[in-house]
Backbone as CSV, one residue per row, in Angstrom:
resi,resn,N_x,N_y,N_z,CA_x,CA_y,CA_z,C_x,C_y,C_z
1,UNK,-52.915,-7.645,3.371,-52.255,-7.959,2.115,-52.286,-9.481,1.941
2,UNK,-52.770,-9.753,0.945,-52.922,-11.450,0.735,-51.507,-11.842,0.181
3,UNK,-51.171,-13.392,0.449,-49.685,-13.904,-0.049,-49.476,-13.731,-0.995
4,UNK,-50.114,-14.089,-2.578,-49.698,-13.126,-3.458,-48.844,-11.718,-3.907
5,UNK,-49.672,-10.836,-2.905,-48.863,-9.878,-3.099,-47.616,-9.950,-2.243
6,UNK,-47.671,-10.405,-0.926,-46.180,-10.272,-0.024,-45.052,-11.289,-0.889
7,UNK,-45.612,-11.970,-1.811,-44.492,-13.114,-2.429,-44.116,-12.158,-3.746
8,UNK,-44.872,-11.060,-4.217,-44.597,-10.688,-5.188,-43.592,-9.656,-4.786
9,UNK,-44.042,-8.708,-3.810,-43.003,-7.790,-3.260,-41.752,-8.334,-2.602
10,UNK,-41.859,-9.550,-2.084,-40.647,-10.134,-1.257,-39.715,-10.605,-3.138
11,UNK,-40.331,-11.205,-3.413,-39.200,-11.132,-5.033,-38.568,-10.237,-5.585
12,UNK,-39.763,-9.048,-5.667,-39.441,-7.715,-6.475,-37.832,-7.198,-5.352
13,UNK,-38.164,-7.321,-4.207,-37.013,-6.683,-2.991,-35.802,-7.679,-3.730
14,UNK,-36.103,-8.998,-3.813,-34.440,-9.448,-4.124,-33.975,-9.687,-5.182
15,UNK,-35.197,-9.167,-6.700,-34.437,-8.818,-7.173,-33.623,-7.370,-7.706
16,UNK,-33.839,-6.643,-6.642,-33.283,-5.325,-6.835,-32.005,-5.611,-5.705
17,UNK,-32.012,-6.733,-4.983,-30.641,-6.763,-4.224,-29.862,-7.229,-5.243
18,UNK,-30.283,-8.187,-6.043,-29.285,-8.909,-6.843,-28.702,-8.133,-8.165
19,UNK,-29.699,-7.253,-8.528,-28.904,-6.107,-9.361,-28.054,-5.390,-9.064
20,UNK,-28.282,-4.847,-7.792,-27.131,-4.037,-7.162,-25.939,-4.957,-6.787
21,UNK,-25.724,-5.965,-6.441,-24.718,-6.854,-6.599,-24.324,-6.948,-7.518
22,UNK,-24.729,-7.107,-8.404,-24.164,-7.617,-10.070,-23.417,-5.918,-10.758
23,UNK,-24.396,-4.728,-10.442,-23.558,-3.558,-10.513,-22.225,-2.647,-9.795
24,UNK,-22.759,-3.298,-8.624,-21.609,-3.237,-7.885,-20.124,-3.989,-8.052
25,UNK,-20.234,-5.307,-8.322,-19.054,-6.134,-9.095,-18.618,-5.385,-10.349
26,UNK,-19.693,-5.413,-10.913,-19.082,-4.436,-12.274,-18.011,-3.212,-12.155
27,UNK,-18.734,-2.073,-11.199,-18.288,-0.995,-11.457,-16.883,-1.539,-10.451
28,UNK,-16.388,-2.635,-9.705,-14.863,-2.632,-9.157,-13.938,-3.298,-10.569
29,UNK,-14.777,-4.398,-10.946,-14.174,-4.595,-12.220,-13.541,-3.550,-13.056
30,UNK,-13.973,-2.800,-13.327,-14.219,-1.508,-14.252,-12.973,-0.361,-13.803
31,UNK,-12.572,-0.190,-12.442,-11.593,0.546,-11.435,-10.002,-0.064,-12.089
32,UNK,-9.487,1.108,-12.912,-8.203,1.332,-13.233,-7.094,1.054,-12.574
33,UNK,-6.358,0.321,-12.276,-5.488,-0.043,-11.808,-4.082,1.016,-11.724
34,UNK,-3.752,1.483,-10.493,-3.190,2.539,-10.233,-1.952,2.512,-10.989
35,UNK,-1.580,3.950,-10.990,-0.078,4.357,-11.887,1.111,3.865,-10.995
36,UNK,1.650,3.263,-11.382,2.957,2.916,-10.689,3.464,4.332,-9.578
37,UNK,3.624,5.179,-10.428,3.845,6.504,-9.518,2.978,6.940,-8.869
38,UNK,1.773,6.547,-8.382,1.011,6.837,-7.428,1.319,5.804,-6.202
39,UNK,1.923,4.758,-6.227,2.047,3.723,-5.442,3.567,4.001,-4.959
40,UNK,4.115,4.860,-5.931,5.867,5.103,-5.407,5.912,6.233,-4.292
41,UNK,4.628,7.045,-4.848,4.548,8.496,-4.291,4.305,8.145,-2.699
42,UNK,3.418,7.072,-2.481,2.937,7.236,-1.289,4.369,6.497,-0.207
43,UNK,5.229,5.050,-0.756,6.400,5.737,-0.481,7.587,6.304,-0.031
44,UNK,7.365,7.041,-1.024,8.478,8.247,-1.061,7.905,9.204,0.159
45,UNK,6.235,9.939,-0.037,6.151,10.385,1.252,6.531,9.852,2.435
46,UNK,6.218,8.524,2.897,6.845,8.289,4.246,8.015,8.391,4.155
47,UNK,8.736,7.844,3.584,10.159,7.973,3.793,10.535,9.527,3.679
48,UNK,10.269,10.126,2.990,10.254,11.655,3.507,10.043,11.809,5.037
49,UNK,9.248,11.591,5.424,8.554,11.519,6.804,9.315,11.050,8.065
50,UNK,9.835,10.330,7.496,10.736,9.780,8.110,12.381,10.423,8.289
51,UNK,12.583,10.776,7.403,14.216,11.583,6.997,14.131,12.801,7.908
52,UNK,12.584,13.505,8.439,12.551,14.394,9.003,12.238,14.330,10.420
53,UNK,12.409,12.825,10.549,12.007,12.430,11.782,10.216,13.346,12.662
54,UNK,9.362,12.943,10.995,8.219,13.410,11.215,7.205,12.135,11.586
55,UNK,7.088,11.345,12.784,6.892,9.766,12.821,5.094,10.207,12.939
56,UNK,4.571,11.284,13.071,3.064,11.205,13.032,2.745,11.243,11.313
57,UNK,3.365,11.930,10.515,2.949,12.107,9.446,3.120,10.665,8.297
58,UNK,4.488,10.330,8.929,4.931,8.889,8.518,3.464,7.888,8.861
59,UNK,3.605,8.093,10.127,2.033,7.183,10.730,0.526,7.088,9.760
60,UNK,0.702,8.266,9.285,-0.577,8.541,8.145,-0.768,7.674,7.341
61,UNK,0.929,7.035,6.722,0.820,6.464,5.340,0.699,4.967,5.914
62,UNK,0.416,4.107,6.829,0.248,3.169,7.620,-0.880,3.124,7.500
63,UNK,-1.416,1.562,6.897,-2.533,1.044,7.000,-3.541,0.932,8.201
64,UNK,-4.534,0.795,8.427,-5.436,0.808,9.709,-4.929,-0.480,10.402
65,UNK,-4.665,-1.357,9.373,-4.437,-2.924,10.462,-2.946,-2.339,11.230
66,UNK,-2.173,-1.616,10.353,-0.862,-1.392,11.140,-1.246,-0.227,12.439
67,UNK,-2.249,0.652,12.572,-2.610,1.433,13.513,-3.203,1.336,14.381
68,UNK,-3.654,-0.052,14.257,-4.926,-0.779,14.993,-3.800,-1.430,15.785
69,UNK,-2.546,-2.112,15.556,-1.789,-3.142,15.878,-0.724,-2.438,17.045
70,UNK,-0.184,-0.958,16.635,0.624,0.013,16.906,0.083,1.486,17.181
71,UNK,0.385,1.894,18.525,0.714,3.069,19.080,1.303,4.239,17.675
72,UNK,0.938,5.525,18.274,2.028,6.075,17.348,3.157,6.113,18.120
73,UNK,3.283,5.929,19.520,5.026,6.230,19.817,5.612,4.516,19.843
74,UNK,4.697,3.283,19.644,5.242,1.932,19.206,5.637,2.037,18.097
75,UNK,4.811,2.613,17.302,5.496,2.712,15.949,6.932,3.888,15.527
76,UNK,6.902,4.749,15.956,7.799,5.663,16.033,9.154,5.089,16.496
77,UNK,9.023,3.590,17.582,10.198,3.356,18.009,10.447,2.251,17.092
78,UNK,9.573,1.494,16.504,9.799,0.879,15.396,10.586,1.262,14.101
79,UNK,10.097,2.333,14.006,10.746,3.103,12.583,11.650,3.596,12.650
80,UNK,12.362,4.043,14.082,13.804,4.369,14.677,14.882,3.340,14.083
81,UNK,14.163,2.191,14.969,15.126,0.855,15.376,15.121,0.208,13.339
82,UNK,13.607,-0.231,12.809,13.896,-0.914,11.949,14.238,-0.357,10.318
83,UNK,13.960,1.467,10.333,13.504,1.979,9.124,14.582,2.875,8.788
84,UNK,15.895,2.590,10.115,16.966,3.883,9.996,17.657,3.594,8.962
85,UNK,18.074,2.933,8.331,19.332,2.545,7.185,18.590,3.175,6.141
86,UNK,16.791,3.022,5.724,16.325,3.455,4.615,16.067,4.773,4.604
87,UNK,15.780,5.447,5.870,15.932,7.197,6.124,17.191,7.723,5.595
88,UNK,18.408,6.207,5.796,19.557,7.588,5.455,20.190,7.057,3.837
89,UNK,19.577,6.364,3.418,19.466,5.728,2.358,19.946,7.239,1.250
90,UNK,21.378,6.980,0.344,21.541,7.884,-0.594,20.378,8.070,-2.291
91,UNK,19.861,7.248,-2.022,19.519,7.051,-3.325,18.071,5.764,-3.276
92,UNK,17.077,5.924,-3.517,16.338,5.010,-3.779,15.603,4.754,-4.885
93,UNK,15.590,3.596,-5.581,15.211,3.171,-6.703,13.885,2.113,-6.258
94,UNK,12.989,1.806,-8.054,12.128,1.184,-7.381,11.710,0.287,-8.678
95,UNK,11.342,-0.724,-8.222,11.482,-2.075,-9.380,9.964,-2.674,-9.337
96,UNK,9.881,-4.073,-9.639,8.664,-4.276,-10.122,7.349,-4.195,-9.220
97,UNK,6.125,-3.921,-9.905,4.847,-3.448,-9.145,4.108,-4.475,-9.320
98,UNK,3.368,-5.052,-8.436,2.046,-5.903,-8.720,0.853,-5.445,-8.565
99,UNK,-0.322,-5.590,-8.929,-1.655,-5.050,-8.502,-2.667,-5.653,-8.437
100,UNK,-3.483,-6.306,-7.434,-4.631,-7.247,-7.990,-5.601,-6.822,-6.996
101,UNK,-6.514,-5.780,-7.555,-7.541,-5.449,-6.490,-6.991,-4.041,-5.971
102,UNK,-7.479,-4.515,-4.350,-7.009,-3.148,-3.998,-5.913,-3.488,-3.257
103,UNK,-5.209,-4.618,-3.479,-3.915,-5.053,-2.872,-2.373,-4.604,-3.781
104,UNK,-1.733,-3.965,-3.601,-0.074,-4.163,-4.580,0.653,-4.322,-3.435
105,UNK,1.937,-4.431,-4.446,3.380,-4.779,-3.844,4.260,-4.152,-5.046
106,UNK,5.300,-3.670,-4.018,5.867,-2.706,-5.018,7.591,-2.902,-4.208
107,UNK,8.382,-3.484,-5.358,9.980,-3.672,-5.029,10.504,-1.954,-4.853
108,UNK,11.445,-2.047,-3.562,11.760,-0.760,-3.152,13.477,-1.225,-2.999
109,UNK,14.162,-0.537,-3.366,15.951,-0.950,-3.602,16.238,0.606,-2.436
110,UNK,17.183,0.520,-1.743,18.004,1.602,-1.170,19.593,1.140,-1.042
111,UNK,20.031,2.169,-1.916,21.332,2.451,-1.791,22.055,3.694,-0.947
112,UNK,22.753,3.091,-0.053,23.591,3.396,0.695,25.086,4.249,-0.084
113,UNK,25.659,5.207,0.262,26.652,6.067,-0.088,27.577,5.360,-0.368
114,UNK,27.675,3.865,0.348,28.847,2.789,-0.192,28.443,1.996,-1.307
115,UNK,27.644,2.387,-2.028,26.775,1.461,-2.933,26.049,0.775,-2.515
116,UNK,25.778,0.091,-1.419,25.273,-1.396,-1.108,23.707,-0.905,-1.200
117,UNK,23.341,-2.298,-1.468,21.968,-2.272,-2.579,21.222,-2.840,-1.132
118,UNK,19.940,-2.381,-0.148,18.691,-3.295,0.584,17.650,-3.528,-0.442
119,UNK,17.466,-4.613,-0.710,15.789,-4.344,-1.010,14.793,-4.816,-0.180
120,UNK,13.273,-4.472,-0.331,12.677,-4.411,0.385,11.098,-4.536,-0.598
121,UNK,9.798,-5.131,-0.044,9.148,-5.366,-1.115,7.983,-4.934,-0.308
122,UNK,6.968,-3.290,-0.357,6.217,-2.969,0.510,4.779,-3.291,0.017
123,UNK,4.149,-3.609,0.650,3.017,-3.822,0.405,1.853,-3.058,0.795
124,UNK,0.886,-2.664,-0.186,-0.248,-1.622,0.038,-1.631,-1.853,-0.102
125,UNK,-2.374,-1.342,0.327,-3.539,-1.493,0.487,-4.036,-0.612,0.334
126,UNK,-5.578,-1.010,-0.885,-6.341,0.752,-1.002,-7.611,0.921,0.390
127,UNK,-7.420,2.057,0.885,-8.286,2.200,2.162,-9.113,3.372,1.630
128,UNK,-9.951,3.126,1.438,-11.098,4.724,1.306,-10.506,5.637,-0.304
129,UNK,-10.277,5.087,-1.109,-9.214,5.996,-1.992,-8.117,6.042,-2.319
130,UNK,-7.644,5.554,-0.821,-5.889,5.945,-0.628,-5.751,4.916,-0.721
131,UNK,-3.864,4.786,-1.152,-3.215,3.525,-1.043,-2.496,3.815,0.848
132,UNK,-2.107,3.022,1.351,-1.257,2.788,2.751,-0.647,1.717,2.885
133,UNK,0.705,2.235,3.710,1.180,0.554,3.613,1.082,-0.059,4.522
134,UNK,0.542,-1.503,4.407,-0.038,-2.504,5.332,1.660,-3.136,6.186
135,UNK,2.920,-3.539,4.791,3.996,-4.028,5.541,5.189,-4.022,4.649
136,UNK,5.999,-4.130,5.359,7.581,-4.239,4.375,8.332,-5.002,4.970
137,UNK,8.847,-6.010,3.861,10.027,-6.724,4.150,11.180,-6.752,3.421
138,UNK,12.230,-7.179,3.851,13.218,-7.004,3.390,13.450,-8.171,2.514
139,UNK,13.819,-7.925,1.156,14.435,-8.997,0.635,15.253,-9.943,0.479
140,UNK,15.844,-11.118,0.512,17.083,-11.664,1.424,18.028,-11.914,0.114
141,UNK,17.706,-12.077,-1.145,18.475,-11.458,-1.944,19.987,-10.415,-2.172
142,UNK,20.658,-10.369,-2.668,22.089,-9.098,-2.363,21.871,-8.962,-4.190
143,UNK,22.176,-7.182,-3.837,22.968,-7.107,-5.094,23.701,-6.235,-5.195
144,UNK,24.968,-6.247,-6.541,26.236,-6.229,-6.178,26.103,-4.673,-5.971
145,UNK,27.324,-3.288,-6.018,26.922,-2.318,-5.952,27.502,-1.574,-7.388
146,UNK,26.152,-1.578,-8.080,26.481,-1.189,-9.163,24.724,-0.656,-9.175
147,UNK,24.906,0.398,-10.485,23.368,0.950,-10.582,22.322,-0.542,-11.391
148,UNK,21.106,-0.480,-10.476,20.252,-0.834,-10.150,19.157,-0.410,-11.668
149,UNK,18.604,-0.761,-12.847,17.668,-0.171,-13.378,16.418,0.336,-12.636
150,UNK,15.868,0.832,-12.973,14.179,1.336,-12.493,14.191,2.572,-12.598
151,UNK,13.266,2.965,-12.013,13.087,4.471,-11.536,13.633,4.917,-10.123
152,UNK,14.464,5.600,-10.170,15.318,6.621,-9.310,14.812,7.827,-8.714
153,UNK,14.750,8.081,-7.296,13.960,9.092,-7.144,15.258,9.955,-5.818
């Protein structure tokens, strides 16, 4: 094959890489930005998961970096020690959502039977489809005990 042709085929190859780049950006561009209630749902499942002291199924909704980082029985004693007030949590409400990519954050309020308001602000990550949560912190914020707007679940 004379250089000619290997310079013509070595072009033709990149520019079919560079299309697929340029389509590929597109079609994430293009990716709908999830329903608030799909980001509450996932959650509400753990914390379900949790209320039933179901710590493998809870484990599911845990991001890979958090599974990669944690055991399931490290994590299980984690979610004992740090996740018990929100297991027994009377009431949980849920406030503002962010989304940029395949990253959100989503304000999580638990009220306690005495009123008292935690919040907590979890953060998710889309993995393969799914959202999971990468981490949660607590907000250092108080508020008083009175109802909370948002959605109530």
């Amino acid at each position: 094959m004379n250089r000619f042709a290997k310079a013509s085929l070595l072009l033709c190859f990149f520019c079919i890489c560079a299309a697929a780049v340029v389509m590929s950006h597109r079609t994430l561009e293009r990716r709908p930005a999830p329903v608030p209630q799909e980001l509450f749902a996932v959650v509400q499942a753990q914390l379900v998961a949790f209320r039933a002291d179901d710590f493998r199924s809870a484990y599911l909704y845990a991001a890979s970096g958090v599974q990669q980082k944690l055991s399931l029985p490290q994590y299980e004693r984690l979610a004992r020690r740090d996740y018990k007030t929100m297991a027994q949590a009377q009431r949980v409400e849920f406030g503002e959502v962010a989304v940029e990519g395949s990253d959100a954050e989503v304000q999580v309020f638990f009220v306690a039977a005495d009123g008292a308001v935690r919040g907590f602000v979890y953060s998710l990550v889309r993995e393969a489809h799914v959202w999971k949560i990468s981490t949660v912190r607590e907000l250092e914020e108080q508020w008083p005990n009175e109802r909370l707007s948002g959605l109530s679940v």
